[in-house]
N, C-alpha and C positions, 0 to 999 in steps of 0.2 A: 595266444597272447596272454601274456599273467595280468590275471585281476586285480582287481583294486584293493584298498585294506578289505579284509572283511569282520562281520561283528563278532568279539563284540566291540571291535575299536571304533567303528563305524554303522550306525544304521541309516536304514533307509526307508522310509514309507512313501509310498506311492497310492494314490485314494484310501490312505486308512489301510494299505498293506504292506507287510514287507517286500521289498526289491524281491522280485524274484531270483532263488537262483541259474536258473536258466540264463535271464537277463543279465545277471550279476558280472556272467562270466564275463560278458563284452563291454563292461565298463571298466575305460581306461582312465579317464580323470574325473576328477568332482571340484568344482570349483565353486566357493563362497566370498563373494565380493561383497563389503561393507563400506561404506561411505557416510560422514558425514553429512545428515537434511538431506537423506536420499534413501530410496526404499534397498533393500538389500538386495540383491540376484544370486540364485545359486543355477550352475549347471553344470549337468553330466553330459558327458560324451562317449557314445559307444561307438566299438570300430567291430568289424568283421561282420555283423550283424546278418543272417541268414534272410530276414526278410523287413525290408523297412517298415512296410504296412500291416505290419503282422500286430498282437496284440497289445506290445506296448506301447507302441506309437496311439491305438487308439485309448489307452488305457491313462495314456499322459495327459493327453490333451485338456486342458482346463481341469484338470485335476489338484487337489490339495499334495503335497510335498513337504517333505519333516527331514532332517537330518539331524540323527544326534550321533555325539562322541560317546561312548559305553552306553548305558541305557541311560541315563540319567540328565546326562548333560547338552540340552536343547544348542544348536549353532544357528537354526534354519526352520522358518515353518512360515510358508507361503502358496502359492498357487502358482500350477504350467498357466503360461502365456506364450507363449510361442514352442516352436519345433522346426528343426531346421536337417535337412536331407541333406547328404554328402553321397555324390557318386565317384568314383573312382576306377581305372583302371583294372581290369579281371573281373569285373563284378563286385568291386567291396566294397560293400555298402555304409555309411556312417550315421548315426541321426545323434542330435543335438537334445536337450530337453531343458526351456532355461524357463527360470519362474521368480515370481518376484514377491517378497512379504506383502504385509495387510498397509504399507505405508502405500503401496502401489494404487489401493480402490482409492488414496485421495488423489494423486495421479491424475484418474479417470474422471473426476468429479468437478464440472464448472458450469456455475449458475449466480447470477448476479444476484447477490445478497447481503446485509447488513448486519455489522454486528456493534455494541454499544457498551462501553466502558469496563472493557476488560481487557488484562494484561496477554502476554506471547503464551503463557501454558493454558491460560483459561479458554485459547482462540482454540490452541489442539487440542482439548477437551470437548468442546462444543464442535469442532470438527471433526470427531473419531469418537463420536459418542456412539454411534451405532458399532461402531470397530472392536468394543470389548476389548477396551487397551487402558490400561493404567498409564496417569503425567505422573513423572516427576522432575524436581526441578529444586536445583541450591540456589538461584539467582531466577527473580520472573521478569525482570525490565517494568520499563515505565507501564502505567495505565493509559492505553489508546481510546480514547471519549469516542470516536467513532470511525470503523475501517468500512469500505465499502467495497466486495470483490465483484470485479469486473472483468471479463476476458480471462483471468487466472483462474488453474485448475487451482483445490484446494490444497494442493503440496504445495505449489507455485506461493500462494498466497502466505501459509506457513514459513516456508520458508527466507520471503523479504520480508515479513515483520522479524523474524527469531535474529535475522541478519542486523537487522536495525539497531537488534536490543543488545547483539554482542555475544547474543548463544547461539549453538545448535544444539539438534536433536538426533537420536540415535534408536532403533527400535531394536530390540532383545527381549525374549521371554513375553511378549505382550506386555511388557512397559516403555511407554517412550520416552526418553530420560533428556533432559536439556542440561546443558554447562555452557561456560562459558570456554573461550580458550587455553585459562587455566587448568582444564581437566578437571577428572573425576579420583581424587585422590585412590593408589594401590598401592601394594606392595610389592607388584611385578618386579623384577631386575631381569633385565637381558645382559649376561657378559659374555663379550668377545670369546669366540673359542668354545664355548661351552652350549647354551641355548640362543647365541646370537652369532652363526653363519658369517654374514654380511653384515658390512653395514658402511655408509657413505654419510659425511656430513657438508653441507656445505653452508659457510657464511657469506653474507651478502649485506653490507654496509648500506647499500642503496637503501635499503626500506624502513631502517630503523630511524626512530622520530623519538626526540626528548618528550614534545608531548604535543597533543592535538586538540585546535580550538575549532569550534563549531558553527559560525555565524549565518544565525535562522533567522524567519520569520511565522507570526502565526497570522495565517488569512482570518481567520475566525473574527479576530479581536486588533488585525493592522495593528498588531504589536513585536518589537522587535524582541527575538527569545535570540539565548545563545547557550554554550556549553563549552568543558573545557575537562580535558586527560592529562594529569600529569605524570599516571602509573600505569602499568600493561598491569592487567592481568592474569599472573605466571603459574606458571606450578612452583611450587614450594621448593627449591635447591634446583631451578632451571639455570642456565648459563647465560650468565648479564651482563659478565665481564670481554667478553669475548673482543668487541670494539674500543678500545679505550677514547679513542677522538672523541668526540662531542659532535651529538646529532644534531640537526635543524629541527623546528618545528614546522607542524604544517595545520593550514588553518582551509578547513572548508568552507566554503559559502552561500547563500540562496538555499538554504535547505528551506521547507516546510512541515512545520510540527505547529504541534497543539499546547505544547508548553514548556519552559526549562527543562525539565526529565528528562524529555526526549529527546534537547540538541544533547545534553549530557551524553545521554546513552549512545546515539550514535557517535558523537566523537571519540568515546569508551572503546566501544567495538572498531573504531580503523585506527586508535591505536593499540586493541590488541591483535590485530591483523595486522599489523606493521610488522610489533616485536615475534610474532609467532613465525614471520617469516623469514625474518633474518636469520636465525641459526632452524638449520631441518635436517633432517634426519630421514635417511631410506635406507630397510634393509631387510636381512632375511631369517626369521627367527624356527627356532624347533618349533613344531604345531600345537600350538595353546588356545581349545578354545574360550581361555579368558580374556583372553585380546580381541582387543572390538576398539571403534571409534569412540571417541570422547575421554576416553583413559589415560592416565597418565603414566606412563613407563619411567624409570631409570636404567638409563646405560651405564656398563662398566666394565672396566677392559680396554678401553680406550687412551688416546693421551689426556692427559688431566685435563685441557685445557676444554676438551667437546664431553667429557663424561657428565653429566647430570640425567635433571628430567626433559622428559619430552611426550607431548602430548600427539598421539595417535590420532591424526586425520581421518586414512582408508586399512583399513585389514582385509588381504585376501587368501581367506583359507584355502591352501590349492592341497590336494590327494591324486597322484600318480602311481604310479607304477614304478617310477626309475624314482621321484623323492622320497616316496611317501607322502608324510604328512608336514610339511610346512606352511609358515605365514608370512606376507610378503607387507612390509609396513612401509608408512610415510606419515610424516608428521606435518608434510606442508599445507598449509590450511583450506580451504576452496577458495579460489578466486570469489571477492567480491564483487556482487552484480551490479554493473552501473547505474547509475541513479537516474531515472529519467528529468530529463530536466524541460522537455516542453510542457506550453500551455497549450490545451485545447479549449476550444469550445462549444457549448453545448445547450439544448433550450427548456428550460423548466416548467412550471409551471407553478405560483406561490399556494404554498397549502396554510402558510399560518404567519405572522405579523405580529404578533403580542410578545415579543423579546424580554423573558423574564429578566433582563437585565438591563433596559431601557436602551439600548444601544441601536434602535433604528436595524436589528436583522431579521432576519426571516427566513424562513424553510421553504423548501421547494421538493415536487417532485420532478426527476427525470425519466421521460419516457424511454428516450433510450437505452436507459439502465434498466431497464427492467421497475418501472416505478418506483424506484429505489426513494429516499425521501433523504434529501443534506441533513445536517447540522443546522445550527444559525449562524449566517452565511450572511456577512457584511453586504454593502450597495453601497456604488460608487454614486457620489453624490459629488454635483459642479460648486466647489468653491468650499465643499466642503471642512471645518477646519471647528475648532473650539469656541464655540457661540455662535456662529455662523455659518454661510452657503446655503444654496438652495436644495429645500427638504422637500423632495418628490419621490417617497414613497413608493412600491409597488403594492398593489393591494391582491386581496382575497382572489384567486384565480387568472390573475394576470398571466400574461405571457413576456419570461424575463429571456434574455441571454447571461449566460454565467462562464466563465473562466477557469477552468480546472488546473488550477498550479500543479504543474508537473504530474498532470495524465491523472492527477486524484482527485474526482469528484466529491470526495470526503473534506476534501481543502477547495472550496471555491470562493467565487466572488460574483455579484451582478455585478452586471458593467451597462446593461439597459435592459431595455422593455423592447418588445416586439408588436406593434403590431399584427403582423402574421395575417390570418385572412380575416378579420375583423375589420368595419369597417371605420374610417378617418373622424374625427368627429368635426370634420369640415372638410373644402375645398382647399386645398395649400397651392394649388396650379395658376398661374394668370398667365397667360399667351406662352405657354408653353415650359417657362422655366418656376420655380418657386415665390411666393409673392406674399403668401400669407403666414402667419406664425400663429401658434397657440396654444394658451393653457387650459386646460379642460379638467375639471374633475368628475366622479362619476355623477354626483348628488346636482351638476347643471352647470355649479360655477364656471366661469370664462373670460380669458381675457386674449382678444383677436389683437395681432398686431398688422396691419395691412399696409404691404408698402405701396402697392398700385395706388390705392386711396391716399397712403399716406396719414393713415389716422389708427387711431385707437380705442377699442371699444372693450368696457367691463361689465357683464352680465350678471345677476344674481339668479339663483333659482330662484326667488321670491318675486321676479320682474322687475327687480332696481338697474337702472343702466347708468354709466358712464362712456361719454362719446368726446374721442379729441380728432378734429377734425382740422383741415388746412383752415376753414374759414370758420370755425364755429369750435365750440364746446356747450354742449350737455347734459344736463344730470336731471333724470327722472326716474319719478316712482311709479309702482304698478297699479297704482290707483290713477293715472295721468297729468300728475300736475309736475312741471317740471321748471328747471331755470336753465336757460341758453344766451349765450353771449357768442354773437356772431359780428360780424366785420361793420355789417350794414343796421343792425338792430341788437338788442339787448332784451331778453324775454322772461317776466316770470309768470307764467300760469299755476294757478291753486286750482285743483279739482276738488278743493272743500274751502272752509272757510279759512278765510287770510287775515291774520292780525299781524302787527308789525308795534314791537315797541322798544321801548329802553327803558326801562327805571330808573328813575334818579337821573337821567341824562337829557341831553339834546339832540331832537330828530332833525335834522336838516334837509330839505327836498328843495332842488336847485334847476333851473332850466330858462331858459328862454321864453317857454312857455308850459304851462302845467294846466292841464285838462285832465278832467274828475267826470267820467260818462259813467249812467247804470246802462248794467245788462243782464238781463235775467236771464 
């Protein structure tokens, strides 16, 4: 079977050595898959292969993997993950060897953790710190005050923020480069006939949008944010004319962000995954490895009307036997990932109360996140409104319930207190159904509403009461002297001395009869 290119067009390392050529000879293809916010795969495949088990199958296995074009020019440098056995007929044997770059260890990586007021490249900074990877970056998106990763591995998590903000990311050379969909400005030309094969364009009216409005909310602050795209953003001499009708616009809703920026940014980003999708581009070029994702090509050779730019989605460098060396492109963008739109909920626990900005919020830890710790995090208060409603608080250690807008505990709300297994600070039961009501604070205060009795009683931590009762009312202090007004009597007792007077005025004492007894 003829072999593949070999170097110096093509190298190959394999643990920090070259392919052998023993091995060499039974490599049929070499395939380099690049995608947008996705780790890259490269894989060979050998056919005839004398012995599956033999030394390069153990020699692959989680090993480091390098491809370059001449000696210089890096396409590939990642680590075997997998291996895959082909048996066939006569005995021919096949094995597979595919491997995936350094975006892949964030892939593997998920643990519930916190990060605080940092923009989409500052996140893959702080997440590929260990990675020995240079960010860069012509556009970073809004500033996110605080992301909380939950259940997503760290690619996952990269990758719905960087979507949010209207870029992707691309790893080459150990830099990981973010754009927008406008590309990474080149100088590439692919024409027709010459270093461009193939090529297919297809438009599609349906996706294009004059422009897109954002209408959000921020939990934080139960204030209404919004945002609004009048322009994609294009490559520099993309094709814009292509549709001449006049699009609609389209307006999203119920989003949750933490401020203007970020309905902005997101409305930004689905309108430029609108325009990026309406005119695309697939095709098949001479083998360049300067062609990667995020790039921005020009076509030419074409009819005037699809020639311009176009921004490179997926590159898959393919090496055969029967091509050689080509690149197989698309400029359609990745599907965006739906937005979760449920609320869950979830139980806290308050760690702090002092809302530097007097707004009645508070912080919480969740146990099930991994102790993870909110923002300040509004409470739903009854009646609440400007000057008014009732102010109940959760305090220091309480046990709250919270609301997670759309699955992010980074955007919550209390919605109450729990209970939980602490115990009532009274009886609420009478013959079986509810009967008693009450306000309790921790410091003693209370106020019992009792319907069996049908009365009402107000307690001080100092011993002052307050009693409304069917036949009676009330009021004494915790020294004992009290005043009651009952149906059948009218009562004042002093547990000290009692003076009674008026200045300047007239005391009147009225009755039937009036009796003056000592009692010591």
């Amino acid at each position: 079977m003829e072999a593949l290119l070999t170097p110096p067009q093509v190298q190959i390392e394999l643990a920090g050595k070259p392919l052998a050529a023993g091995d060499a000879q039974y490599l049929t293809e070499l395939k380099v898959s690049e995608r947008l916010s996705l780790p890259s795969q490269c894989e060979l495949a050998f056919q005839g292969l004398p012995d599956l088990l033999g030394e390069l199958a153990a020699t692959a296995a989680g090993s480091a993997l390098t491809v370059r074009i001449g000696r210089d020019r890096s396409l590939f440098q990642g680590s075997v993950t997998a291996l895959e056995y082909e048996f066939a007929p006569a005995n021919h044997l096949g094995l597979r060897i595919r491997a995936y770059d350094q975006l892949h260890g964030l892939r593997l990586r998920q643990a519930p953790r916190s990060y605080v007021d940092l923009t989409v490249t500052e996140l893959a900074a702080t997440l590929a710190a260990d990675l020995d990877l240079a960010v860069a970056a012509d556009e970073t998106g809004p500033v996110w005050r605080l992301i909380m990763q939950h259940e997503q591995s760290d690619l996952e998590l990269l990758a719905e923020f960087a979507e949010r903000a209207g870029l992707y990311f691309h790893l080459r050379d150990s830099v990981l480069q973010f754009s927008s969909l406008a590309g990474r400005p080149a100088t590439a030309v692919l024409k027709l006939g010459e270093n461009l094969l193939e090529a297919r364009i297809e438009a599609n009216s349906g996706q294009r949008r004059q422009a897109v409005g954002n209408l959000a909310w921020d939990p934080w602050q139960a204030a209404a944010r919004s945002g609004r795209a009048d322009t994609a953003r294009r490559p520099a001499g993309a094709e814009s004319g292509f549709h001449a009708e006049s699009a609609p616009e389209f307006t999203s809703t119920d989003d949750s962000v933490q401020d203007d920026n970020q309905a902005e940014a997101f409305a930004q980003a689905q309108l430029d995954h609108r325009a990026a999708s309406a005119t695309t581009f697939r095709g098949i070029a001479a083998g360049d490895a300067e062609l990667m994702p995020g790039l921005a090509v020009r076509l030419d050779g074409l009819p005037g009307p699809v020639n311009g730019q176009y921004v490179l989605s997926a590159v898959t460098h393919r090496f055969d036997s029967r091509q050689g060396y080509v690149c197989e492109l698309d400029s359609a963008p990745p599907p965006l990932k739906p937005r979760k739109r449920a609320t869950l909920a979830s139980v806290g626990f308050v760690t702090r109360v002092d809302d530097p900005e007097g707004l009645g919020r508070i912080k919480a830890m969740l146990p099930s996140y991994g102790d993870l710790e909110t923002g300040w995090i509004g409470v739903a208060c009854a009646g609440a409104g400007k000057g008014k409603g009732l102010q109940l608080l959760p305090g220091l250690g309480d046990k709250v319930l919270l609301a997670l807008i759309r699955e992010d505990p980074a955007q919550a709300i209390v919605i109450g207190g729990l209970y939980g297994d602490s115990p009532l600070p009274d009886d609420a039961v009478v013959d079986g159904d509810i009967g008693r009501y009450f306000l309790a604070t921790p410091g003693g205060q209370r106020i019992a509403l009792d319907d069996a009795e049908r009365s009402i009683r107000l307690h001080t931590a100092s011993g002052q009461r307050v009693e409304l009762q069917p036949d009676k009312i009330r009021l004494q202090l915790d020294s004992g002297s009290f005043f009651e007004l009952a149906d059948d009597a009218t009562r004042l007792h002093a547990a000290a001395d009692l003076e009674i007077e008026a200045p300047g005025r007239t005391v009147t004492i009225r009755g039937r009869a009036i009796n003056f007894e000592q009692k010591s």
